[in-house]
C-alpha positions as CSV (number, residue, x, y, z in Angstrom):
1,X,104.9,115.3,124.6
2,X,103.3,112.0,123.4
3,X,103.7,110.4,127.4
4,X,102.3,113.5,128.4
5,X,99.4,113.2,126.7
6,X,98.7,109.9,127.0
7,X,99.2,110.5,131.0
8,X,96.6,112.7,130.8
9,X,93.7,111.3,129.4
10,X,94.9,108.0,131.5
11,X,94.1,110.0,134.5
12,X,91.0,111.9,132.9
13,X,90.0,108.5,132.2
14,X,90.1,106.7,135.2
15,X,88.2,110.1,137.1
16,X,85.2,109.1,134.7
17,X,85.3,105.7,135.4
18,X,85.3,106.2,139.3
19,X,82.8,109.3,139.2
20,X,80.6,106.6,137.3
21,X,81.0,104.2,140.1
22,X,80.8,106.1,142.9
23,X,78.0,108.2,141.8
24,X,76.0,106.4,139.3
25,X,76.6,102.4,140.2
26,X,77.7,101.7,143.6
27,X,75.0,104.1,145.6
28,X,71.9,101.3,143.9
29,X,73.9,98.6,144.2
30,X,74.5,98.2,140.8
31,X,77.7,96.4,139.1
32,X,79.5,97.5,136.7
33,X,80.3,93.7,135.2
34,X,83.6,92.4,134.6
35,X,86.7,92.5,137.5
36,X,84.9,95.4,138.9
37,X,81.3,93.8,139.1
38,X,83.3,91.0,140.6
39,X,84.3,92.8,143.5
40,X,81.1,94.9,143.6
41,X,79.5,91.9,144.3
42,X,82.6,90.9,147.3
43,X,82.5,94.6,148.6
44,X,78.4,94.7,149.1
45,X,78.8,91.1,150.7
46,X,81.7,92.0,152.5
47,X,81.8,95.2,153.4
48,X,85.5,95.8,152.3
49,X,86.9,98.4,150.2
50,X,85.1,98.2,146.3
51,X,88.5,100.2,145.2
52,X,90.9,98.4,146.9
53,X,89.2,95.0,146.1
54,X,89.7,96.7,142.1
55,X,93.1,97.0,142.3
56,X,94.2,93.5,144.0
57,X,92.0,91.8,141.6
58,X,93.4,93.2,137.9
59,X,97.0,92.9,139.4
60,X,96.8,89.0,137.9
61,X,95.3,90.3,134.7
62,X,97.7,93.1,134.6
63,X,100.6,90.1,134.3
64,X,99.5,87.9,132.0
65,X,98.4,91.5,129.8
66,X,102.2,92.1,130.4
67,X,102.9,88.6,128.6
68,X,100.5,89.2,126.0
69,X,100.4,92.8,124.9
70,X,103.8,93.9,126.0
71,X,105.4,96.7,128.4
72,X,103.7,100.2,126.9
73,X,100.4,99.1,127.1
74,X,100.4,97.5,130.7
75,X,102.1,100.1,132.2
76,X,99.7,102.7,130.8
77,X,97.0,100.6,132.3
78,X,98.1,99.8,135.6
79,X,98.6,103.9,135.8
80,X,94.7,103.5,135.0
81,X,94.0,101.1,137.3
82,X,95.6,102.5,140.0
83,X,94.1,106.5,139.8
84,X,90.8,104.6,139.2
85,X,91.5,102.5,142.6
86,X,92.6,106.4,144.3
87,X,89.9,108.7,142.8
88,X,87.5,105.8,144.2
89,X,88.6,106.8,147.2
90,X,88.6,110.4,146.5
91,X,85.3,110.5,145.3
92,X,82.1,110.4,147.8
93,X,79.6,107.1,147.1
94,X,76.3,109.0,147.2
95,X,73.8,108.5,144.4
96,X,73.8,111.9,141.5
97,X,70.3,110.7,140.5
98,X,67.7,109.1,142.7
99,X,66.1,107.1,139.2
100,X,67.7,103.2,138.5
101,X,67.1,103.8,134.9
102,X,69.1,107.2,134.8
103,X,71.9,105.6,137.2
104,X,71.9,102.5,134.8
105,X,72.4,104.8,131.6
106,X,74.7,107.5,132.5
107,X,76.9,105.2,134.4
108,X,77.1,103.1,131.3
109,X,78.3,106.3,129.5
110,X,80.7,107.8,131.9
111,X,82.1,104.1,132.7
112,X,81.8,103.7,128.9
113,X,83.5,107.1,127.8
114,X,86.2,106.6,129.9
115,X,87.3,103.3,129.0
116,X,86.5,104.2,125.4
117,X,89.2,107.1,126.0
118,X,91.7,104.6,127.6
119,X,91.6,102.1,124.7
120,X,91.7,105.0,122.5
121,X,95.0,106.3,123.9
122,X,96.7,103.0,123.9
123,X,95.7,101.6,127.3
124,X,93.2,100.3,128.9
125,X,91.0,100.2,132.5
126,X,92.2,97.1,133.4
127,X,90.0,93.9,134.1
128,X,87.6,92.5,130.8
129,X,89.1,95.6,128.6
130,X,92.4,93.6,128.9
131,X,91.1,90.2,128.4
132,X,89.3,91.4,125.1
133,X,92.2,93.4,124.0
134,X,94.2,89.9,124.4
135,X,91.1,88.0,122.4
136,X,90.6,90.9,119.8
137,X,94.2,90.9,118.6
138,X,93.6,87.4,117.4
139,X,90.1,86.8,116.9
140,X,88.2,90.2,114.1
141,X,85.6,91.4,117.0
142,X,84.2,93.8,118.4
143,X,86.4,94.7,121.9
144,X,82.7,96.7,123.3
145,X,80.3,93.7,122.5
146,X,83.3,91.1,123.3
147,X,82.9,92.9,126.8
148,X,79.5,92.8,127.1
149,X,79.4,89.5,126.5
150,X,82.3,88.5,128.7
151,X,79.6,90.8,131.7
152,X,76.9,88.9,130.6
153,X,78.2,85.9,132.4
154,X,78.9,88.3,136.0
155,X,75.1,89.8,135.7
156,X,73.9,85.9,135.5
157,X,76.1,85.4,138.9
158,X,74.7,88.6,140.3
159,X,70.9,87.8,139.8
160,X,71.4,84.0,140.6
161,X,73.2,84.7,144.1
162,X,71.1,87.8,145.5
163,X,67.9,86.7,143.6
164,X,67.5,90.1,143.1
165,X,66.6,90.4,139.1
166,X,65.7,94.2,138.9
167,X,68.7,95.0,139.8
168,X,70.8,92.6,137.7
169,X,68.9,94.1,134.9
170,X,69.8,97.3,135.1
171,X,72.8,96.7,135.8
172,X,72.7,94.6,132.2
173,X,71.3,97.8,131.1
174,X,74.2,99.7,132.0
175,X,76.7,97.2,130.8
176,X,75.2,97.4,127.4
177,X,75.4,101.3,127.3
178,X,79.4,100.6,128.4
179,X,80.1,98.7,125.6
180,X,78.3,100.9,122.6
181,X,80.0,103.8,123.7
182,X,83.5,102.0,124.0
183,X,82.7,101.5,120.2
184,X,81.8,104.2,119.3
185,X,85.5,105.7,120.8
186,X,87.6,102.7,120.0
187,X,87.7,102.3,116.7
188,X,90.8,100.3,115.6
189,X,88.9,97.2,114.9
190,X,86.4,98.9,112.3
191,X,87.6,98.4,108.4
192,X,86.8,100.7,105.8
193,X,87.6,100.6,101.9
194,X,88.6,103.3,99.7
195,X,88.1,103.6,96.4
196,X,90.1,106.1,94.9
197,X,89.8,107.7,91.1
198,X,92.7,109.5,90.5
199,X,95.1,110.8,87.2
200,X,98.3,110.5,89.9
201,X,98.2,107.0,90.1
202,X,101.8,106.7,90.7
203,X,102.3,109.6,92.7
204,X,99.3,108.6,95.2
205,X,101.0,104.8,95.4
206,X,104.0,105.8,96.3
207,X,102.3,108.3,98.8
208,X,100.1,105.4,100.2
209,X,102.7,102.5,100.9
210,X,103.5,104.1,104.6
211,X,100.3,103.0,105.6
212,X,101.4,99.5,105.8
213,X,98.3,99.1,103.6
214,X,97.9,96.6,100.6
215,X,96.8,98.6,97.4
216,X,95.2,97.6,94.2
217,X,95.4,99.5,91.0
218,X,92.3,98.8,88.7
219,X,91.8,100.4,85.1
220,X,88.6,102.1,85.1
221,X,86.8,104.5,82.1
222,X,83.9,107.0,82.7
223,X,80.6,106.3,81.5
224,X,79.8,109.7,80.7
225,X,83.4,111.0,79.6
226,X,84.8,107.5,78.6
227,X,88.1,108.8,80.2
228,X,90.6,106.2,81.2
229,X,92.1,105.9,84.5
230,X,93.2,104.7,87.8
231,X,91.4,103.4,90.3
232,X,93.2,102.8,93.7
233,X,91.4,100.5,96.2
234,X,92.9,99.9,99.8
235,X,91.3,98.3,102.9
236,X,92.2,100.6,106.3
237,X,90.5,101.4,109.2
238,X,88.6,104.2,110.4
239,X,91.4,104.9,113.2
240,X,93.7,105.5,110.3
241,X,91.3,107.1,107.6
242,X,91.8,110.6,108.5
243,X,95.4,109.9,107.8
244,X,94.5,108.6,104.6
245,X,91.9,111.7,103.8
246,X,95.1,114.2,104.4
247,X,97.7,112.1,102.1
248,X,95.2,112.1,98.9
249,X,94.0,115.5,99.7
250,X,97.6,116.8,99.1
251,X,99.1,114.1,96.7
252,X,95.2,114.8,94.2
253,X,93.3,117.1,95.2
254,X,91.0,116.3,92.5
255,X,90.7,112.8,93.3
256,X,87.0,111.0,93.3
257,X,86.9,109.0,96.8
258,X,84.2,106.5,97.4
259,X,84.2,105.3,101.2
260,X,82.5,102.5,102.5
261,X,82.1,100.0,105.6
262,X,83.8,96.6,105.4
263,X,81.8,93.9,107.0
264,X,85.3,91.6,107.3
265,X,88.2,90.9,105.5
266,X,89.9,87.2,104.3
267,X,93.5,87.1,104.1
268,X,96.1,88.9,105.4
269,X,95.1,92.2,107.3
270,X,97.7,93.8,109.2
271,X,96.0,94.8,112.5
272,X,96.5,98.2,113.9
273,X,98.8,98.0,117.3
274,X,97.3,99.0,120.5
């Protein structure tokens, strides 16, 4: 059940990502940055296949990802690759809007929502999303800024070898709309703490300990009732907070929760798995 559904959004996945190429990139001659700006920038040169080019090219990343992040998540992604690489081919290259500034956007989003989804499901579109899944799992960033960044260096290439700035720009433009909607989708790398107020204290311990998730009990008393109690504070991340909203929910429901953003942690932090 759980292949299935990762097959699936795989393939929904990689139709975005192609339908934003094909439709909303390609037709102005716009890159996407990354491996696929890379052979953008061959196949308008060249003439050869932008799809084909797509595939050959992540087949290198696609092994050392192998090395690095193991069988599940490489196979998933080279299913990705690979439907991106035949829906390109599927899919006409004609442009769905005649404006650059539209094309820029909404190919940002649908190349951005697609990869997002990827990520999200435990694989990836290949290319840059590899690399900064590979960089991420040891360095506390951002995987959609690491990947705007890593483009940054592509749209430089692009508007120092065609001269052609306007372009590059958008294409910059689109990039940076990629990479805020890839975080806004894949959120594994964004920590959150909990502070929980609660008269179960060991009941909700014991309930919280499959989370893999330190815990600190603090003795707190009300201001306004000067009742004692517990106060259970654990850093988690937002990919795993709705799992933590159900076990207090049914371990105290009475609980006080207080949930805020974590700017970055010192120390020890398990990080989620891919």
């Amino acid at each position: 059940m759980r292949s299935s559904r990762t097959a699936a959004i795989t393939l929904f996945s990689a139709m975005l990502i192609a339908f934003g190429f094909n439709q909303l990139l390609i037709p102005h001659k716009m890159i996407s940055g990354g491996v696929s700006g890379i052979t953008m920038i061959v196949g308008y040169a060249s003439g050869l296949n932008i799809g084909w080019l797509y595939f050959i090219l992540n087949v290198p990343i696609l092994i050392w990802g192998w090395r690095e992040l193991g069988l599940r998540f490489v196979s998933w992604s080279s299913l990705s690759v690979a439907a991106t690489t035949l829906f390109m081919q599927l899919i006409p290259v004609k442009p769905l809007v005649a404006d650059l500034t539209l094309g820029a956007v909404f190919g940002g989003v649908v190349v951005g929502f697609g990869s997002g989804l990827a990520l999200w499901e435990g694989a990836s579109s290949g290319g840059f999303d590899i690399i900064a899944a590979i960089v991420t799992r040891k360095r506390d960033i951002s995987v959609g800024m690491l990947i705007f960044l890593l483009n940054g260096t592509v749209i430089a290439a692009l508007g120092m070898l065609t001269n052609d700035w306007d372009i590059a720009l958008f294409s910059l433009l689109s990039i940076f709309t990629t990479g805020k909607i890839i975080d806004l989708i894949h959120i594994k790398h964004v920590k959150v703490t909990a502070f929980i107020v609660t008269t179960k204290t060991e009941e909700l311990r014991a309930a919280l300990i499959p989370l893999y998730r330190g815990v600190t009990v603090i003795k707190t008393r009300g201001a306004y009732t000067n009742t004692e109690n517990d106060m259970l504070m654990t850093v988690t991340t937002r990919y795993e907070l709705n799992q933590l909203r159900k076990i207090i929910a049914s371990t105290d429901p009475g609980a006080f929760v207080n949930i805020v953003e974590t700017v970055g942690v010192l120390g020890d932090f398990r990080k989620p798995s891919l």
